[in-house]
N, C-alpha and C positions, 0 to 999 in steps of 0.2 A: 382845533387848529388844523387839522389835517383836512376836514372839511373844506374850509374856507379856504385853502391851499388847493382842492383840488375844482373846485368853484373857478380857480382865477387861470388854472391851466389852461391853456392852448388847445386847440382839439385834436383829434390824434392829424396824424400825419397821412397822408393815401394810402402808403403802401408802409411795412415794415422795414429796416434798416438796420447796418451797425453804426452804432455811435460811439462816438471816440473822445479819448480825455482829454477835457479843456484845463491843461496844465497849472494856470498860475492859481487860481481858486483852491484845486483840490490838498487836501492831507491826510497822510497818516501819522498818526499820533498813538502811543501806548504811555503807560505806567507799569512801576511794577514795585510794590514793597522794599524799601532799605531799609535793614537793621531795625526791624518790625514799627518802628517810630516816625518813619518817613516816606516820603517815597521817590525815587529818578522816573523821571520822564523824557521823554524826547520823541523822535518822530523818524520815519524814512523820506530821505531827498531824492529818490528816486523808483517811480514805479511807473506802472500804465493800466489802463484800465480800459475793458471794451464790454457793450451792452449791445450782443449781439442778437437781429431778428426784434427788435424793438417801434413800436409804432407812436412811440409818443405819450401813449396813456398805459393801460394796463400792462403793466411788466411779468405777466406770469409765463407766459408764452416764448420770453426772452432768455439769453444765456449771458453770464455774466463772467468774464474771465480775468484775472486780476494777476499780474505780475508785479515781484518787490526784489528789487537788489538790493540784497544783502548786506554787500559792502556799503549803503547809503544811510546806515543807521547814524544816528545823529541824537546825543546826551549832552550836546554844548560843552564835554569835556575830553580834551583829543587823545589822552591817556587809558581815561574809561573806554573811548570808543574804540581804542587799539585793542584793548581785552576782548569787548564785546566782538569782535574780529576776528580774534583769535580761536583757536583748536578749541578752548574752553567753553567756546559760546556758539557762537555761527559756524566760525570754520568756511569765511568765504570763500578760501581758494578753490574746497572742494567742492561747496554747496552755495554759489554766487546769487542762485536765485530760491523765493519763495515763490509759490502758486497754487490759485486757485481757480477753479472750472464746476460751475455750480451744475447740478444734475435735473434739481426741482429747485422752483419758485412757487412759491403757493401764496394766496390771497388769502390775507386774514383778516383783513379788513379795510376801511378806506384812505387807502394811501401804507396802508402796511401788508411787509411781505415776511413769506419766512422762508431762507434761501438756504439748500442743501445741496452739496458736493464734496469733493473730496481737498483738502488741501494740505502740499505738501512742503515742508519743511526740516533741513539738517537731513538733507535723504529719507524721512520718515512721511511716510500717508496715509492719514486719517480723515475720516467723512465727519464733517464738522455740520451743524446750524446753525443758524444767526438772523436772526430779526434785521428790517431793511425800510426805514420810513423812505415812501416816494415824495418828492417837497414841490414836484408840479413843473411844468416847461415853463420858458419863458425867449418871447427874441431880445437876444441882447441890442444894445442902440446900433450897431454895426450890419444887423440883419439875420445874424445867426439862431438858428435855433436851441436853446440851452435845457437839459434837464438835469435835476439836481435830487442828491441821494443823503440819504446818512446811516450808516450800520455802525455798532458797537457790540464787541463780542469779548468774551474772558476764555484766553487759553491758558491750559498747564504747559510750563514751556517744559516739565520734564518727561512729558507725552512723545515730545520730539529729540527726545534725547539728549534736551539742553540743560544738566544736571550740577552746573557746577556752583557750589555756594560754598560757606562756610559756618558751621555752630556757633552761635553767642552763650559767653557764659550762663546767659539765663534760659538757653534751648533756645531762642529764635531763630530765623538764617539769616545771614547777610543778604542777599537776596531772596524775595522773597518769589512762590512757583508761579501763583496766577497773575498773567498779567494781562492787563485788561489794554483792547485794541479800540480806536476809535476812527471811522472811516467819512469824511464829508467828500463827496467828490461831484465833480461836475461834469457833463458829456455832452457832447452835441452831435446835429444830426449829419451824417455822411457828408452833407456839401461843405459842412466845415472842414477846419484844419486839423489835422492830427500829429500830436506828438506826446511824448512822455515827460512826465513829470522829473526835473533834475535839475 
């Protein structure tokens, strides 16, 4: 798949660029264990995303910087999402934003990356990696130039200090630590628009 994906891409571009996030397409999405039986899902409403030094085809060369507010998490339950807000959890007032600033990009194959840097979350940083399919450019009918990503990664959220749960009579937690992140996003190239995702 990743072949024929990169078969149908566009060819690089002249020169290198930043590209910037083509908001209505892109998501973040996570999961995370309930009461070991289930699991809450939801997503952030607001981020931004830049693929800086990027020419179109090979991203090893590129930097890839990733901003999330905090306060835009989003479980479809406005109670839940008051806690998750809360000192207990995020603690947005202190800690409004998450980020990442990858260090290395490395090619591991065709259309797959493995992207390394440091990301920080709840005032804590650690150097994370995570696997990065490239899904190929394309111009949208408008004229724009679009390239499109997907990473999924599994964090322990009590790496970052996010340690609050409670025991189930049978030893489970109510929430459960890893929780697994899933990233589809879309970029284009410099002459497009930019804004953030919200």
């Amino acid at each position: 798949i990743a072949a024929a994906r990169a078969l149908t891409a566009l060819p690089n571009l002249a020169s290198a660029a930043d590209w910037t996030l083509d908001a209505s397409p892109a998501s973040i999405k996570w999961s995370v264990d309930h009461m070991v039986i289930s699991e809450t899902t939801g997503q952030f409403n607001e981020f931004d995303v830049k693929i800086l030094n990027f020419d179109g085809g090979d991203a090893s060369k590129s930097k890839v910087v990733v901003t999330v507010k905090t306060a835009s998490i989003d479980s479809d339950n406005e109670k839940r999402d008051e806690h998750l807000k809360s000192p207990d959890f995020f603690d947005v007032a202190k800690h409004p934003e998450a980020k990442f600033e990858s260090t290395s990009i490395k090619k591991t194959g065709e259309g797959k990356y493995e992207v390394t840097g440091p990301f920080t979350l709840h005032g804590v940083t650690k150097t994370i990696t995570f696997p990065v399919e490239f899904r190929g450019t394309v111009k949208d009918p408008w004229g724009n130039t679009k390239a499109g990503f997907k990473a999924t990664m599994t964090l322990n959220r009590t790496d970052y200090g996010l340690t609050w749960s409670k025991t189930l009579e049978t030893g489970g937690l109510v929430v459960g630590n890893d929780v697994d992140l899933t990233f589809n996003i879309e970029v284009q190239a410099a002459e497009g628009k930019k804004n953030m995702k919200k």
